[in-house]
C-alpha positions as CSV (number, residue, x, y, z in Angstrom):
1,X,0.0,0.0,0.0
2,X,1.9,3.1,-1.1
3,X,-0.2,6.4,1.1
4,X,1.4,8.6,-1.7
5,X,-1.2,7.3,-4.2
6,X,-3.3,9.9,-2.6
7,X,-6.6,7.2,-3.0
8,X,-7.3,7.7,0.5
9,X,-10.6,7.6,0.6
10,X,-11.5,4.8,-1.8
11,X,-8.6,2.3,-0.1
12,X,-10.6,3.0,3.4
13,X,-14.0,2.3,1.6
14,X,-12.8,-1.2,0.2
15,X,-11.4,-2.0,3.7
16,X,-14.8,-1.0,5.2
17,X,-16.8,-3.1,3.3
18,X,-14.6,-6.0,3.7
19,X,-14.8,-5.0,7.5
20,X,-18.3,-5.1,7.5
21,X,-18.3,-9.0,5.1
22,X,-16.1,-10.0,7.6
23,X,-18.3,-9.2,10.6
24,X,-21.3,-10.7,9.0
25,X,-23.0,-7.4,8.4
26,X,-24.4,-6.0,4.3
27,X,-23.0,-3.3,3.1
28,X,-25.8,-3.3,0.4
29,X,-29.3,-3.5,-0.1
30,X,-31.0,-6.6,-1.6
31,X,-32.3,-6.0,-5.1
32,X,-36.2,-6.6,-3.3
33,X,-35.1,-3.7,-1.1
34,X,-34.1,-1.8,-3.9
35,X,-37.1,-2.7,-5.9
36,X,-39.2,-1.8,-2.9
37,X,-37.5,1.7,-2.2
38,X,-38.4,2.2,-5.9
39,X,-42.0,2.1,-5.1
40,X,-42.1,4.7,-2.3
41,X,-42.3,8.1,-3.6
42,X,-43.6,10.3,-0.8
43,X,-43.4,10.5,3.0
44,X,-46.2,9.7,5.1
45,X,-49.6,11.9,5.5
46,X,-49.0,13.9,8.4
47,X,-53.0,14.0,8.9
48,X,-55.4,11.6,10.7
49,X,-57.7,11.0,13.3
50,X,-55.7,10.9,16.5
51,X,-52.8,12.8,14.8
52,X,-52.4,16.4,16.2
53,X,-51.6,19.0,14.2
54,X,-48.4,20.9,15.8
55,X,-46.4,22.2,12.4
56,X,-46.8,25.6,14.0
57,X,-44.4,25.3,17.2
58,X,-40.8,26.4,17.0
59,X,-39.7,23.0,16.1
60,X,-35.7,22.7,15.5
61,X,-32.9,20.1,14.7
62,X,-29.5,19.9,16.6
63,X,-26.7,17.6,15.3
64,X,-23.5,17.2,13.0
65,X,-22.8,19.9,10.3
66,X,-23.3,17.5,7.5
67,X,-26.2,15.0,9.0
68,X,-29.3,14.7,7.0
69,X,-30.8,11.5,9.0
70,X,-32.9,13.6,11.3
71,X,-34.4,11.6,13.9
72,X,-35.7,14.1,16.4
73,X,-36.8,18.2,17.0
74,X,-37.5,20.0,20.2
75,X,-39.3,22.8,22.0
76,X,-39.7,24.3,25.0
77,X,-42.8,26.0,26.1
78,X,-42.5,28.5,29.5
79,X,-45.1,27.6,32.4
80,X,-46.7,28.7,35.7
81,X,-43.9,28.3,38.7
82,X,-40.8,28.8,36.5
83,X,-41.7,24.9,34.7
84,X,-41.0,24.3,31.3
85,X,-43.1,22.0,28.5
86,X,-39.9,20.2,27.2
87,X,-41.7,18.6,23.3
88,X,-39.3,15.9,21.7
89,X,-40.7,14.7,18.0
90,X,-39.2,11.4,16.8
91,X,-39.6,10.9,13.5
92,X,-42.2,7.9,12.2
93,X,-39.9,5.9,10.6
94,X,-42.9,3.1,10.9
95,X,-45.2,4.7,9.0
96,X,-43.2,4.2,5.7
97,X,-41.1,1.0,6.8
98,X,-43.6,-1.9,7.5
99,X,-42.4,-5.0,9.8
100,X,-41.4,-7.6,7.4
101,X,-41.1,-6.0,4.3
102,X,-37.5,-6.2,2.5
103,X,-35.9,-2.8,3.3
104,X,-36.9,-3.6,6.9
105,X,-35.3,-7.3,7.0
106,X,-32.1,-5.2,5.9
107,X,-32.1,-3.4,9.1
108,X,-33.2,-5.8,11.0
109,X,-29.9,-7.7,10.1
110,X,-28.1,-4.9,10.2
111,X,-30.0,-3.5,13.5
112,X,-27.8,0.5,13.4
113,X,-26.2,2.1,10.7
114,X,-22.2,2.0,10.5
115,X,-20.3,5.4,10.5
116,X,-17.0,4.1,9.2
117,X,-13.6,6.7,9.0
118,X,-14.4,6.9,4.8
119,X,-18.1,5.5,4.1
120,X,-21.4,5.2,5.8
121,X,-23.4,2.2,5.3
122,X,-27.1,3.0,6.5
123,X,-29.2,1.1,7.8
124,X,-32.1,2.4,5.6
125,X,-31.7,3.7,2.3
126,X,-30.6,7.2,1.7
127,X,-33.7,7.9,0.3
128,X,-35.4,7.1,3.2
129,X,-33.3,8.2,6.4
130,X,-32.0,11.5,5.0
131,X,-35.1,12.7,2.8
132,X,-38.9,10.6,3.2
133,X,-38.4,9.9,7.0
134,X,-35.9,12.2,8.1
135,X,-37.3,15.4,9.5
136,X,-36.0,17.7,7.4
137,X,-36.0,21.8,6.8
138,X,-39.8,23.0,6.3
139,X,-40.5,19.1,6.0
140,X,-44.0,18.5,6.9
141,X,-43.5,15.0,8.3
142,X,-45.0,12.5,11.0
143,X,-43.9,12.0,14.3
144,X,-44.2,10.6,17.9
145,X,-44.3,13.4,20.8
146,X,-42.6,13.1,23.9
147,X,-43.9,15.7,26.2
148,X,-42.5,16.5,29.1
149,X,-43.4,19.1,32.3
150,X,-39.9,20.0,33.9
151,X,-39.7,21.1,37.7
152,X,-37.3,23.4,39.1
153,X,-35.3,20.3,39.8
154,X,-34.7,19.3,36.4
155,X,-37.3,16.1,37.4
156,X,-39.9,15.1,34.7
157,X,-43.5,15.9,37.2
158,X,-46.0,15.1,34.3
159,X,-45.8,13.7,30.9
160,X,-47.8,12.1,27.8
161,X,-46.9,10.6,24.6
162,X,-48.9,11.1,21.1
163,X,-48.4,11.4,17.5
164,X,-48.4,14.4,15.8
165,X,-47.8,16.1,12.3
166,X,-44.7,18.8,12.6
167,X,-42.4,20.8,10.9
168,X,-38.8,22.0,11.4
169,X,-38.3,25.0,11.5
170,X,-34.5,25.2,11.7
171,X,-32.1,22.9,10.8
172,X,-28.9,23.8,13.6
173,X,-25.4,22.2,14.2
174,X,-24.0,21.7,17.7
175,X,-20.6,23.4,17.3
176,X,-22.0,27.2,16.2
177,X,-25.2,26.6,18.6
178,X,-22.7,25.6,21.4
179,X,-20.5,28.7,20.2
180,X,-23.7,31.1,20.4
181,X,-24.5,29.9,23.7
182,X,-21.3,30.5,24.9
183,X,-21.3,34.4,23.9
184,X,-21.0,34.1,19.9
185,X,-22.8,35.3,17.2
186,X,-26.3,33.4,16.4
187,X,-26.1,31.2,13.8
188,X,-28.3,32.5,10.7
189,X,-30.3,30.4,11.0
190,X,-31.5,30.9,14.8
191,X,-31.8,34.6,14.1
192,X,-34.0,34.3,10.4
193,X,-37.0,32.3,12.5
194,X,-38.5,34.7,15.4
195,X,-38.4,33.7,18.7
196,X,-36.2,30.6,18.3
197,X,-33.3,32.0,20.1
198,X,-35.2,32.7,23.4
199,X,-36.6,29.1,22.9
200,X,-33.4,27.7,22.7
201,X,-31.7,29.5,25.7
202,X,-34.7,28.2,27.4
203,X,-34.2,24.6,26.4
204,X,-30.5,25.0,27.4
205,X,-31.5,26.3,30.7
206,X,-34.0,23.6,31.2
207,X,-31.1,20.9,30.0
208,X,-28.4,22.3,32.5
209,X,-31.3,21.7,35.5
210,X,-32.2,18.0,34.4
211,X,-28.0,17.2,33.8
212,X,-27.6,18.1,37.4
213,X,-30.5,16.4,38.7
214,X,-29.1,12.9,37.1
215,X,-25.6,13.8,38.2
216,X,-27.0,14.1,41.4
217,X,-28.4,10.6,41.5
218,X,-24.7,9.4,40.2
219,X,-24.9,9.8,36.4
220,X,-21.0,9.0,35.5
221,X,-19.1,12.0,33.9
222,X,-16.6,10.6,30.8
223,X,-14.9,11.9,28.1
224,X,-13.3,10.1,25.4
225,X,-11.2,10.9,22.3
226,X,-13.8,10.5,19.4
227,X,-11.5,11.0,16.7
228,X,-13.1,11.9,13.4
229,X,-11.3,11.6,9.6
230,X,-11.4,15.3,7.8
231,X,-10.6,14.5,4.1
232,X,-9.4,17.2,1.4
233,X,-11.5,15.6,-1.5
234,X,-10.1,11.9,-1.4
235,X,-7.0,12.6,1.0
236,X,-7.1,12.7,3.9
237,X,-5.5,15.6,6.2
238,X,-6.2,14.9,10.0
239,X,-8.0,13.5,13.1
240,X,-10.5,16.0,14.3
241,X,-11.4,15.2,17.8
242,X,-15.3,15.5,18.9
243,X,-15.6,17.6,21.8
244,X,-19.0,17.7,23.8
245,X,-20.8,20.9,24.1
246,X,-23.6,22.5,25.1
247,X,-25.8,22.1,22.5
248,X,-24.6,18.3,22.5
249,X,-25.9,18.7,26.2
250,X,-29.1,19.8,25.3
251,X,-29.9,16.8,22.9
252,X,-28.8,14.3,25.6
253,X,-30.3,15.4,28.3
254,X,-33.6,15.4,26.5
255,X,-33.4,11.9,24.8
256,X,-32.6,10.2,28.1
257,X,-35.5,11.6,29.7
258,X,-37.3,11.1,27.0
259,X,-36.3,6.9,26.6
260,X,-37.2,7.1,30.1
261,X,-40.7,8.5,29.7
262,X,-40.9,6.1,26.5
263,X,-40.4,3.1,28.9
264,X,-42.7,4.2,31.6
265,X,-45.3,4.3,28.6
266,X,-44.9,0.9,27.6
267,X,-45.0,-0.5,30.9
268,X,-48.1,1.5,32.0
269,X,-49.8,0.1,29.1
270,X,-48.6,-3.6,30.4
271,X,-46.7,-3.5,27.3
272,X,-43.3,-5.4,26.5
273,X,-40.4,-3.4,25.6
274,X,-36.9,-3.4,24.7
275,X,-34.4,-2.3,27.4
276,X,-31.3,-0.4,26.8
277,X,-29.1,-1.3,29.9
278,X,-25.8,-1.2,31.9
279,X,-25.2,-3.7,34.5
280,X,-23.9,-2.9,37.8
281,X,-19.9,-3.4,36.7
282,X,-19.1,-7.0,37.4
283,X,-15.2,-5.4,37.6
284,X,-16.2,-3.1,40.0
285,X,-13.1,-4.0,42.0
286,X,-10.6,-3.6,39.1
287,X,-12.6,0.0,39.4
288,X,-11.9,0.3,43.0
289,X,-8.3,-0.5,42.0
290,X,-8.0,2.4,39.3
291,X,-9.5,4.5,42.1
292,X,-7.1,3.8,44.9
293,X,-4.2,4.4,42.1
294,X,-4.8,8.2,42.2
295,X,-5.2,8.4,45.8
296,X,-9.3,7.7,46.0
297,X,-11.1,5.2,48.3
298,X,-14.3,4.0,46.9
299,X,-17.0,1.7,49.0
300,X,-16.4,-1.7,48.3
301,X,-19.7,-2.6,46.6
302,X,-20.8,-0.7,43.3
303,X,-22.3,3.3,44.1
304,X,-22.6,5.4,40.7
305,X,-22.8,8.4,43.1
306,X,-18.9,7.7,44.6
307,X,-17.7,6.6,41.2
308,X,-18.7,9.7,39.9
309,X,-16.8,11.9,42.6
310,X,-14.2,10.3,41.6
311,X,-14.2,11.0,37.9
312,X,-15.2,14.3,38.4
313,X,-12.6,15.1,40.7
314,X,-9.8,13.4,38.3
315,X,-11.4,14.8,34.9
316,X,-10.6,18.4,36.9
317,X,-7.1,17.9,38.3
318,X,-5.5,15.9,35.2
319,X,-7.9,16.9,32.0
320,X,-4.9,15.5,30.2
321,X,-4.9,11.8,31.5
322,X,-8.6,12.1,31.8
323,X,-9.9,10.5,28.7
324,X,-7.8,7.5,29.4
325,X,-9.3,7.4,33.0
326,X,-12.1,7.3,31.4
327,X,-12.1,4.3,28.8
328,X,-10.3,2.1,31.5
329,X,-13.3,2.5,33.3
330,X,-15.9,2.1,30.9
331,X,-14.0,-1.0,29.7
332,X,-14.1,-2.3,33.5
333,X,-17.8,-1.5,33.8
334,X,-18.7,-3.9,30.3
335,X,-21.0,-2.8,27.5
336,X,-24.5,-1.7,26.7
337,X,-27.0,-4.0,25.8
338,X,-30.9,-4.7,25.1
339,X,-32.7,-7.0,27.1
340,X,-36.4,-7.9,26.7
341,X,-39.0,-6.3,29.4
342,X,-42.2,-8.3,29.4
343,X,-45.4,-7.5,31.6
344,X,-44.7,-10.2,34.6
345,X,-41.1,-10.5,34.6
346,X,-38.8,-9.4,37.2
347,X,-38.1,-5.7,36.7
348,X,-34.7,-5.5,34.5
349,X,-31.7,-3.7,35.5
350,X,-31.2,0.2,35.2
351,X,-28.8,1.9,32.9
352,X,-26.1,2.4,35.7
353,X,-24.2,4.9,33.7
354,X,-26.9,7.4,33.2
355,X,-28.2,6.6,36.9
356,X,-31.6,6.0,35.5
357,X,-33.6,2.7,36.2
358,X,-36.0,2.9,33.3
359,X,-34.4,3.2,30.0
360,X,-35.1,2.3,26.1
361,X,-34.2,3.6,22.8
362,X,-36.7,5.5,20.5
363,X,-35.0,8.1,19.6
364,X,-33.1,7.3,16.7
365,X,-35.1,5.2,14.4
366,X,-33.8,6.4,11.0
367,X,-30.0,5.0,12.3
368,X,-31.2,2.4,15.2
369,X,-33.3,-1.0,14.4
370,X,-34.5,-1.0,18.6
371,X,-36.1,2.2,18.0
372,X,-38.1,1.6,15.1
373,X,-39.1,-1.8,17.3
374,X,-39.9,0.7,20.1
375,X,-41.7,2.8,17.9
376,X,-44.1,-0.2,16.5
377,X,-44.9,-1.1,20.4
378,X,-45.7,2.5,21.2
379,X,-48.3,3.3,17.8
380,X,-49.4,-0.3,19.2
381,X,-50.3,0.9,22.6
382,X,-51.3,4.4,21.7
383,X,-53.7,2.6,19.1
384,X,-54.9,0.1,21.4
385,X,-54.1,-2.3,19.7
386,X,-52.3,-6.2,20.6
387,X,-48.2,-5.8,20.7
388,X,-46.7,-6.3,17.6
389,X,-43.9,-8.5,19.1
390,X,-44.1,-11.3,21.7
391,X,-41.7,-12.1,24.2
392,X,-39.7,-14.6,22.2
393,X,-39.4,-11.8,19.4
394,X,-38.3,-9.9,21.6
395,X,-35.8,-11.9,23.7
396,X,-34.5,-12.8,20.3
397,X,-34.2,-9.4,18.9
398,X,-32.7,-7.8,22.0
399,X,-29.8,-10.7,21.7
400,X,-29.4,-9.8,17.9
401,X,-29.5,-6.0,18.3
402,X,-26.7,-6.4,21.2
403,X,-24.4,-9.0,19.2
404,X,-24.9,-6.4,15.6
405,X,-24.0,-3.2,17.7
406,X,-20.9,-4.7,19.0
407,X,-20.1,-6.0,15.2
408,X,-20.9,-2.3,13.8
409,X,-18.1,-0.8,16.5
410,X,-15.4,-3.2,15.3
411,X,-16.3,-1.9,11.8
412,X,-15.7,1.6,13.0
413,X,-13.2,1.1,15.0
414,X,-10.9,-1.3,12.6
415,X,-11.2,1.7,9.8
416,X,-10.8,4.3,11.9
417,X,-7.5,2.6,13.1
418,X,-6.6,2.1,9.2
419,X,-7.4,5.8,8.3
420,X,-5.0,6.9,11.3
421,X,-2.3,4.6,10.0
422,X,-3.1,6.1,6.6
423,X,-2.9,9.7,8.0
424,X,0.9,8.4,9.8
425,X,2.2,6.6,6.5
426,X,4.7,9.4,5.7
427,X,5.5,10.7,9.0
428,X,8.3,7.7,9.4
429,X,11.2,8.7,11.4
430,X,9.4,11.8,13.2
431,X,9.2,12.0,17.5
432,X,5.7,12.7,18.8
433,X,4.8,13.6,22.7
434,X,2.8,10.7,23.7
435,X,1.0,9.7,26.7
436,X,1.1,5.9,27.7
437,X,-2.3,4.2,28.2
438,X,-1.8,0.5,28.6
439,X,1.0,-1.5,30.3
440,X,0.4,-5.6,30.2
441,X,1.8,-8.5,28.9
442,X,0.4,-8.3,26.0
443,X,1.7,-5.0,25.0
444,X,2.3,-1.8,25.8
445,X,0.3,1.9,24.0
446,X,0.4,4.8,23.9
447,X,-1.4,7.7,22.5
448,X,0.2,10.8,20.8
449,X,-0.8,14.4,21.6
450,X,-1.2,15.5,18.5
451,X,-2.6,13.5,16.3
452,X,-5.0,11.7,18.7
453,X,-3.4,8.4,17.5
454,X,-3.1,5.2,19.8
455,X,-0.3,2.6,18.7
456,X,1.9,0.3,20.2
457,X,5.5,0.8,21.8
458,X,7.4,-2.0,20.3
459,X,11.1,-1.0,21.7
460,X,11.9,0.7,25.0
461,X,8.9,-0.2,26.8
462,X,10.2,-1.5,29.9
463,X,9.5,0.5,32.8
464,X,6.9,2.8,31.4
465,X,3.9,2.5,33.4
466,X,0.0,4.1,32.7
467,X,-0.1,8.0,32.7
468,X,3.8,8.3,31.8
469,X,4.4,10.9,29.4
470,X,7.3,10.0,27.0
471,X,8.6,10.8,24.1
472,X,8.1,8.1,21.0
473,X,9.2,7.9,17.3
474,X,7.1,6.4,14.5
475,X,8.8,3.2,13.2
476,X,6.2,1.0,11.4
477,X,2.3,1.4,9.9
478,X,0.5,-1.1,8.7
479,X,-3.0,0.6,6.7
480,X,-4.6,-2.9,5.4
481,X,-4.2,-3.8,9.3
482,X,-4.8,-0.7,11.0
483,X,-1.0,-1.1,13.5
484,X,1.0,1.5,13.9
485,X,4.2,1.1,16.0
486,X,6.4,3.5,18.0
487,X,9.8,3.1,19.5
488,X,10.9,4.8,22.7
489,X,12.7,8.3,21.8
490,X,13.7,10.1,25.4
């Protein structure tokens, strides 16, 4: 592989999609999918009997500069006692994508959509997630309210769950909303639409009440390096890192109190559901461990509230170090996953790092296959209608959803590992500040400065322990593998 060629981009896209082959996941749609994408040439009526009208409200999008799979809008609305109406629409990916046809069997295989360094491969056609059922600009389109009455503790007091015809008014991106919020200029398109900006300083106001409300019941503070390929057409130039933000913030405090509200529904109904979870760690004493490494002594059985002390306390003395603080632990704590929830059952566990007992997803059906599972159960309830799945579906699709989201990481991850090798190809020879982030048997890493690149110190590792900061040259990159090696330079 010569990185000269200057083929970036189309080298990372053939090892994607043998990434994805290889980890039993389609990088394509079948030719019925295709067949039956040809056939659908509108979005969904947002009209109906029990469908309310709310095209009106001051409906906006928050997410990436370049997304066009809009799943979900918000809006605030002031009440009596310094309250706030807190509206979250998720798009009805259901009305267009029927159970059992072929375009949903695709993402039911597929169960997310993969975001690789150099190529996307979406769970729904492009036609579908980022035009017919995204929620687009001025978009009339058909969705499923969350709403949501916020105390003066950030707590949900009241809410209720409909569909509902809107529009968005604004399509936003986090960084120049986060940059506004912070004393900026408003983005154009906040200031063309009248009103919006008070709406959206309320919504961050309300978000900054509910975020300490979780924290306060032990919702874990992290940050890791999300590393993200910039390409100059096909070559590519550098590792941008994804920082979170305010506006960032808002949208996640409002889908996980919105998932929450969505699983209270479902179970209020006697309905089954599919659980998003995270396990009391398992490791918690290899946690404890970490802890007692930088001076901290936490109770010997799991407490989110302690843990979190901890982090916060560590993320504000060593900022640097923090992000690898933070990945051992998350490894230590062990992964998401769904389980089934069915009317009878014992109730499941919580999601222990968002402190929250009662958690699904629903909020991202254009990129998530739970979701638009979720989605089916809710029109289901709201209908009053017999559940769509039983609990055999459902046990069956939360092990499948689990087992494909873990596949779709490795995809990400093994590019993004090659496209950093890619980006290191002619660097050779040159000394890099690194800081060193794992010290076993099996191998020692580090993780330059600048680029946020990990690799592996293959010479003059002995004695280096976690948190060191050494000097390292570049010796060896592998692109087809995704390995890049560093010697010991200081």
């Amino acid at each position: 592989m010569n990185a000269a060629d200057k083929q970036h981009r189309a080298i990372l896209q053939r090892i994607a999609r043998k990434a994805m082959l290889d980890r039993g996941l389609l990088p394509d749609f079948s030719a019925e999918a295709l067949a039956e994408l040809d056939r659908i040439r509108a979005p969904a009526t947002v009209d109906g009997g029990q469908v309310r009208d709310l095209r009106h409200l001051l409906w906006a999008s928050i997410d990436n500069d370049d997304s066009r799979d809009l799943d979900q809008l918000s809006v605030a609305e002031a009440m009596p006692g310094d309250k706030v109406k807190i509206l979250v629409a998720v798009a009805d990916v259901d009305a267009v994508v029927k159970s059992g046809s072929a375009i949903d069997e695709h993402a039911r295989h597929n169960t997310t959509s993969v975001y690789s360094a150099a190529a996307i491969f979406p769970m729904l056609p492009e036609k579908l997630s980022t035009d017919i059922t995204s929620l687009g600009f001025h978009e009339d389109r058909p969705a499923l309210v969350v709403e949501m009455v916020i105390g003066t503790d950030g707590s949900v007091e009241a809410s209720d769950l409909y569909r509902a015809g809107v529009r968005n008014q604004a399509k936003l991106a986090y960084d120049s909303v986060a940059a506004w919020l912070e004393g900026g200029a408003a983005p154009e398109a906040v200031a063309a639409v009248p009103g919006l900006d008070g709406n959206l300083r309320l919504q961050d106001r309300v978000a900054e009440r509910m975020k300490g409300l979780r924290q306060a019941h032990g919702a874990l503070t992290f940050e890791t390096l999300e590393a993200r390929a910039v390409f100059d057409g096909d070559e590519i130039r550098e590792l941008r890192v994804e920082k979170p933000n305010r506006a960032k913030n808002i949208i996640e405090d409002f889908m996980v109190a919105a998932n929450g509200v969505t699983a209270r529904y479902l179970s209020s109904k006697r309905f089954p559901s599919l659980r998003r979870v995270v396990r009391t760690p398992r490791r918690w004493d290899g946690i404890v461990a970490i802890a007692r490494q930088h001076g901290c002594q936490l109770p010997r059985e799991p407490d989110s509230r302690s843990l979190d002390e901890f982090l916060s306390g560590q993320k504000a003395a060593d900022p640097l170090r923090f992000p690898d603080l933070s990945l051992a632990v998350i490894k230590l704590m062990g992964p998401g996953e769904y389980v089934a929830d069915c009317p009878g059952d014992a109730a499941p566990p919580g999601h222990f790092g968002l402190a929250v007992g009662d958690y699904t997803h629903s909020t991202a059906p254009n990129r998530r296959y739970p979701d638009i599972v979720t989605q089916r159960l809710l029109k289901a309830a709201l209908a009053g209608q017999p559940a769509p799945y039983g609990k055999a579906d459902l046990e069956a699709l939360a092990e499948h959803c689990t087992a494909e989201e873990d596949a779709a990481k490795k995809v990400e991850r093994q590019v993004g590992k090659s496209a950093a090798a890619m980006l290191l190809a002619s660097r050779i020879g040159e000394q890099f500040a690194a800081i060193v982030t794992g010290a076993a048997a099996k191998g020692t890493w580090v993780r330059l400065l600048d680029p946020p690149v990990e690799g592996k110190l293959v010479q003059g590792f002995q004695g280096v322990d976690v948190g060191q900061r050494i000097r390292v040259q570049l010796v060896h990159t592998d692109v087809e593998q995704g390995f890049i090696d560093f010697k010991r330079a200081d």
